[in-house]
N, C-alpha and C positions, 0 to 999 in steps of 0.2 A: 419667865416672861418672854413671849415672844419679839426674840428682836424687831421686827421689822416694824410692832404695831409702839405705839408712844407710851407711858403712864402719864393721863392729866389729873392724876386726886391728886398731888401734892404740891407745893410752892413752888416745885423748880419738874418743870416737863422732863423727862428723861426716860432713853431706854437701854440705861444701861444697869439696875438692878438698885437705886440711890437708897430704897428703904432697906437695903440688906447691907448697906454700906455706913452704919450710923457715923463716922467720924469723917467722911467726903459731905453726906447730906448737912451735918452740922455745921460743918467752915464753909459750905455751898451758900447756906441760909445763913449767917451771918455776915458773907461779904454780901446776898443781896440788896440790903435795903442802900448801902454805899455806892451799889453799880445804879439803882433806881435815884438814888439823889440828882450820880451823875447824870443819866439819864435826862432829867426833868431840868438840870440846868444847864447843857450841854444839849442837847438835843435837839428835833424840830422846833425852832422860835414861832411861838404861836397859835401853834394846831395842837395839842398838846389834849386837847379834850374834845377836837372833830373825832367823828366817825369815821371811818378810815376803813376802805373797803382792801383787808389783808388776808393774802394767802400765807397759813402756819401751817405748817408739817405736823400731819398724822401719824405718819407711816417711815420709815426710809425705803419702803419699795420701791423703786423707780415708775413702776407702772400705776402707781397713785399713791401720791403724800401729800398731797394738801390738800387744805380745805379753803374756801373763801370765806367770807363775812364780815360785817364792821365790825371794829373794835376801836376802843381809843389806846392810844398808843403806847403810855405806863400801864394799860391794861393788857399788853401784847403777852402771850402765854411764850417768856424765853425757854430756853431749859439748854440740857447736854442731847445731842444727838450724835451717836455713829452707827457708821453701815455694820451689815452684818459679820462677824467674825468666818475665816476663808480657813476650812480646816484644813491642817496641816502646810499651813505657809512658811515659806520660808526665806531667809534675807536673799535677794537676788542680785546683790551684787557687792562688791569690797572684797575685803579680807575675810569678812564671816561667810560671803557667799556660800548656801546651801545647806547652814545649818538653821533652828528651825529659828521663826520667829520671834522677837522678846517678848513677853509679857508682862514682864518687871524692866525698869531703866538698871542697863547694867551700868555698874558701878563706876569705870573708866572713864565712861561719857556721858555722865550726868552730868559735868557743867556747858559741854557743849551741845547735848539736847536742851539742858534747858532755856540755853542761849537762842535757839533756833524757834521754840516755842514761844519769849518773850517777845522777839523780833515780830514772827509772825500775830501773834498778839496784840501790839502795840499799833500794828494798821487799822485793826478794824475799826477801835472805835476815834482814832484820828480821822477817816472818812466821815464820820456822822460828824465828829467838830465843825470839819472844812464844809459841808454841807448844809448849817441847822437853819442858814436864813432866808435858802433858796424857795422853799414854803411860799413867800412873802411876794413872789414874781413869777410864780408859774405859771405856763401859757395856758394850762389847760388845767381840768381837774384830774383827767387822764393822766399827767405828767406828772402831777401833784402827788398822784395816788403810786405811780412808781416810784417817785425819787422816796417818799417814805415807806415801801416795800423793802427798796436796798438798803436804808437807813434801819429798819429793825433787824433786817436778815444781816448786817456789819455786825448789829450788835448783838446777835445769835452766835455769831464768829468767835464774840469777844469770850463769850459763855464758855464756847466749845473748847478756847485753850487755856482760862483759866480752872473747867474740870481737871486734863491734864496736871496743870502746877498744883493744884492742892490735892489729888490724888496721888503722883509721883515723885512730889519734889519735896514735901515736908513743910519744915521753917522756913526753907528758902522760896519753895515756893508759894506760901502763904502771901509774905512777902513783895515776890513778883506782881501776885495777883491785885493784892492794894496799891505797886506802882501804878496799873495799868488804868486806876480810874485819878492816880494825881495828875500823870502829864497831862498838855492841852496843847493843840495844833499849833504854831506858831507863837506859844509861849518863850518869850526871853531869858527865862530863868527855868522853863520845865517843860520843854518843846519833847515833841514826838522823836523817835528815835531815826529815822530814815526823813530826809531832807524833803522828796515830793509830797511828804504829808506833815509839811508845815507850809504848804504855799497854800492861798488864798483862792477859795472857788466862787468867784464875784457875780457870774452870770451863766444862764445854764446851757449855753455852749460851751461854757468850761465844764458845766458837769457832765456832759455827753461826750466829751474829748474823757474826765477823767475816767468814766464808767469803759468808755471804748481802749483806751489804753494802759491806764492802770491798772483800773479792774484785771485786764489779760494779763497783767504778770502777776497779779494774784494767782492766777488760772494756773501759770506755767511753774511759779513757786507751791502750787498746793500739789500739781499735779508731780512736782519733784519729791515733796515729802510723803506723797499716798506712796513712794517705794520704799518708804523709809523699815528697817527691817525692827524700829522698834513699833509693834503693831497698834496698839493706841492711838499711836499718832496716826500712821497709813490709813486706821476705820475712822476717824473723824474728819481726815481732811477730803475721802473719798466721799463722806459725807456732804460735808463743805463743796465740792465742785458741784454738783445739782443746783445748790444756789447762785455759784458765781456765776453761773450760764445765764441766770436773768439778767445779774448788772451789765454784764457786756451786750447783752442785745438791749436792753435799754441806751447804751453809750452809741451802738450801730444804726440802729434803726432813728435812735433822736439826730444824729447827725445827715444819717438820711434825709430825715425828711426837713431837718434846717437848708440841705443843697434841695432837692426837691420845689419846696418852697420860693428860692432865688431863683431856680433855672426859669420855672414856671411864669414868676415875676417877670423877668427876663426877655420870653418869649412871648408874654404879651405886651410888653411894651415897647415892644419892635428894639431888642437891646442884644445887639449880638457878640459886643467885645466886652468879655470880663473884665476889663483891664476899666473899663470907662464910670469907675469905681463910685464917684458923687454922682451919675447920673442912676445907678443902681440901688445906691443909698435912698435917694427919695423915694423910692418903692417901699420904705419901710422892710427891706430885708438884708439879710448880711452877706455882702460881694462874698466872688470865691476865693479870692486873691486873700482877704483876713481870713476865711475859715481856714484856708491853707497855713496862712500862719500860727494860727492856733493849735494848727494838728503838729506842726515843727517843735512847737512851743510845750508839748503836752508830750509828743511821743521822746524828744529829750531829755526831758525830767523823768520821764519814765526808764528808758538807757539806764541813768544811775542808779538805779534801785538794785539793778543785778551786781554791782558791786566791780571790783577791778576784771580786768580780764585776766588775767592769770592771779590764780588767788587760791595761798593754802589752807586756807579756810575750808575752802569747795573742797580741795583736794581731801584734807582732813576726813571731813564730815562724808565725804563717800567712801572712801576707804576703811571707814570705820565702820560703812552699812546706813549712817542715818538719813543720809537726804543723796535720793538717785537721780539721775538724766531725767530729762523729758520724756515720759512713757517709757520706760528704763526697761519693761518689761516684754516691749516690741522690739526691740534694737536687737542686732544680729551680732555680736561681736562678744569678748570674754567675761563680759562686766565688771573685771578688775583694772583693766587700763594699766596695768606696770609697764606696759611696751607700749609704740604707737603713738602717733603724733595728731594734732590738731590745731590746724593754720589759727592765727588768728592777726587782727588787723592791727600794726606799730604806727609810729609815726620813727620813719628812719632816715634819717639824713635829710627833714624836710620837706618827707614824701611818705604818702599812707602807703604799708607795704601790708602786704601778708607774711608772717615768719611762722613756720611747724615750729610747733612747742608740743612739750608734752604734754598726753590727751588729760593725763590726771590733776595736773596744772590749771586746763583749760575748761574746764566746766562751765565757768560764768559764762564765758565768749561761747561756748557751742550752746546751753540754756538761753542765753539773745537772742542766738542765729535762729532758733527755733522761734521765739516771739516773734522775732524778726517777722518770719514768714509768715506767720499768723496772721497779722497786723496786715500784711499787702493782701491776703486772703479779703480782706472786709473792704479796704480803700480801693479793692479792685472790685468791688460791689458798688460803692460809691459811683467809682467812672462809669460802670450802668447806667446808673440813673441819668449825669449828666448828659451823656451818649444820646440814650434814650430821648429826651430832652432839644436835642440838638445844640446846647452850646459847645464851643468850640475849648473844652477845658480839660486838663488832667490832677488830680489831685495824686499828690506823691510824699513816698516818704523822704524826709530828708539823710542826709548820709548820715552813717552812726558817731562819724566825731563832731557832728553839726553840737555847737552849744552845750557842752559836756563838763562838768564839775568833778566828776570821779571818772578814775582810769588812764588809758593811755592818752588821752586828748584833753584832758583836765587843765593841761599848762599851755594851751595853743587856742587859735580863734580858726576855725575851718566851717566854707560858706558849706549852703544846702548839697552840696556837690560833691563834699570834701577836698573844696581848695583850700590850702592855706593862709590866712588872712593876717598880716601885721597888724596888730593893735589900734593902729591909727586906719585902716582900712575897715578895721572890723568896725567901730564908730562907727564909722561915716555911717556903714552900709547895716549896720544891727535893723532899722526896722523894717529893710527891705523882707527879711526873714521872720521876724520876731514882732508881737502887734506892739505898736506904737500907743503913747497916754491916748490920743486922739480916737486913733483904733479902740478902744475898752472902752472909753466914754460914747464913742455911737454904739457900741453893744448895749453897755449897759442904761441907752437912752431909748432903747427896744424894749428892756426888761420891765413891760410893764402888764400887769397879771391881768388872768381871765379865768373868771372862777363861776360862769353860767355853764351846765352843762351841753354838752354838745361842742360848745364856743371856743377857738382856738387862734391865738395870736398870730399877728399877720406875718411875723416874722417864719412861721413854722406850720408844715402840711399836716394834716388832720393823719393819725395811724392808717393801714389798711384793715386793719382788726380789733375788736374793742378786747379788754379781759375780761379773761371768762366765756368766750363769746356774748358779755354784754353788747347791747345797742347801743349804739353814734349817742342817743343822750343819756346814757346810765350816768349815776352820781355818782362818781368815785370816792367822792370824798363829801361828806357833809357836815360845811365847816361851824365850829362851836358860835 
């Protein structure tokens, strides 16, 4: 079969060979109807049998894989997808460096591939969790029709790493695969494995903060394991990035056009201080001063996800070949890291320092620095608009020990700036940075839907472009 095109005769889309695989195809199809349970009760609340105009992957060609069309959404064609196999690849960095690629999980590190696999696994469908009631308040049908775009392609994701555990891991990963549909986002007793995917996504400037900044370390964590030298893994998550590219421009462009929207407001209402916050509220849109907080708010909980900054874990897992640098394949330097250092930021005597650590050590801290920049790459698109615009505002990232749970700043309170704040300081001043009960209730006393075609919530500017090249009134979604 050719890789690049899909097989759709059978229950599970795949083009990786599933009818010549009878004992993958079998444990495939009997955890499906378990992943469709969860699905149908975890999933979008309510739209569940709209029309749903979705783009699914035909191809992995990059120059054309999808197709559009409605579908209802337990009708969404999942399946397994990876790119095409890179002949004669080989591990490009570690201790295997340059011998040839795995085909099989070697022996040694099958509990920490498959550790790396659940981890990655366990977000995707915590994302549709934290998302399924946003449906219920969409400003648009436009919106509507992407936020359940990201929400099937999450649950593509889910597909794509439990082929992995039941093709490579056995019992154990059978296993895996059935944990991944018991946990539940903010469950008490069976929460999601990583902490930002059991918070709460109440209103859909939280989901364009999540799409804009979580999404991205999706980005930066899959783009770490397409180097991974066991190849499986590298063709499915090179796979995987084609999609992640959507969430994140849904997460950039919906916050776009939320500042957009204010500044616009703004400027016609003869309002030139951000700052004069209830006077801009009665415009029915959201000041910059909350979205800013929201971005603090979002891009900190996103920080934790990369884990400690010095962590042998990371060191581990590169040194053994499985999960490399950020584009690990462009970097100019030995790709083993045994010498050689890499700053990264302490808290030292009460003061944020930078101390050279060793670079093998440092992975998590250089993989952020890399988000990092990513991140100001788009917020510096943002301050475009407002520019443009003419309000007098900056939107910014806040420092990386701002409001931190894991790592080095986990045990300390440090404002937007990275000053260090006393406990009773930080009180006072938490919602100067952080949105306030008050702040979430004028959000979510916005969040109230529009589902006429064309027709879009006052709170938010109309896209520059429809999907698809559809028209200003296509129906994206047409609801049951």
């Amino acid at each position: 079969m050719n890789i690049a095109q899909v097989d759709y005769d059978g229950l599970i889309p795949n083009n990786v060979a599933l009818g010549q695989d009878v004992r993958v195809k079998r444990a495939l199809e009997k955890w499906h109807p378990g992943y469709l349970d969860w699905w149908n009760d975890m999933g979008p609340e309510g739209f569940q049998e709209s029309l749903v105009y979705l783009r699914t992957a035909i191809s992995v060609d990059p120059k054309g894989w999808a197709k559009f069309d409605y579908v209802r959404m337990p009708e969404y064609r999942w399946g397994v997808l990876i790119a095409p196999q890179m002949e004669g690849r080989k591990v490009n960095f570690g201790m295997h460096k340059g011998e040839d690629a795995w085909q099989e999980v070697p022996g040694e590190y099958r509990a920490m591939l498959r550790r790396l696999v659940v981890i990655q696994g366990d977000t995707e469908p915590a994302s549709v969790e934290q998302q399924r009631f946003l449906g219920k308040t969409a400003p648009s049908l436009y919106d509507m029709r992407n936020l359940f775009q990201v929400n099937v392609e999450e649950g593509r994701h889910l597909w794509a790493m439990v082929y992995l555990l039941q093709k490579y891991f056995g019992t154990d990963g059978r296993e895996e695969a059935e944990a991944l549909l018991q946990r539940r986002s903010g469950d008490p007793d069976t929460p999601r494995m990583l902490g930002a995917f059991n918070e709460k996504t109440p209103d859909w400037l939280s989901f364009f903060m999540f799409t804009f900044f979580t999404d991205r370390d999706g980005k930066m964590q899959l783009e770490a394991l397409a180097q991974s030298g066991f190849d499986p893994l590298s063709r499915t998550c090179r796979f995987m990035l084609t999609e992640e590219a959507h969430h994140m421009f849904v997460g950039e462009t919906g916050v776009t056009r939320v500042i957009q929207r204010t500044c616009e407001a703004m400027k016609g209402a003869g309002i030139s201080d951000p700052y004069e916050i209830d006077k801009v509220r009665k415009l029915g849109v959201i000041d910059l001063p909350t979205i800013q907080k929201k971005a603090n708010l979002h891009f900190s909980l996103t920080l934790d996800l990369f884990g400690n900054e010095i962590s042998t874990n990371a060191a581990n897992a590169f040194h053994a070949g499985l999960k490399g640098r950020y584009r690990e394949d462009r970097l100019k330097d030995d790709h083993q890291l045994e010498s050689g250092t890499y700053p990264v930021l302490r808290l030292v005597d009460g003061k944020v320092k930078n101390e050279d650590t060793p670079a093998l050590s440092a992975l998590n801290m250089r993989l952020r620095d890399d988000y990092v920049a990513d991140c100001n790459n788009g917020v510096g698109r943002w301050n475009k608009v407002i520019e443009q615009i003419g309000i007098p505002f900056q939107m910014k990232l806040p420092h990386v020990a701002f409001h931190r749970h894991i790592g080095e700043f986990s045990r300390t309170n440090a404002d937007v700036d990275g000053n260090i704040l006393s406990p009773a300081e930080w009180t006072k001043r938490r919602t100067d940075f952080l949105p306030s009960a008050a702040d979430k209730d004028f959000i979510e006393s916005l969040m109230q839907p529009q589902f006429e075609p064309a027709k879009f919530a006052g709170w938010i500017a109309p896209p520059k472009v429809g999907i698809d090249n559809k028209p200003g009134d296509f129906e994206y979604v047409k609801i049951a």
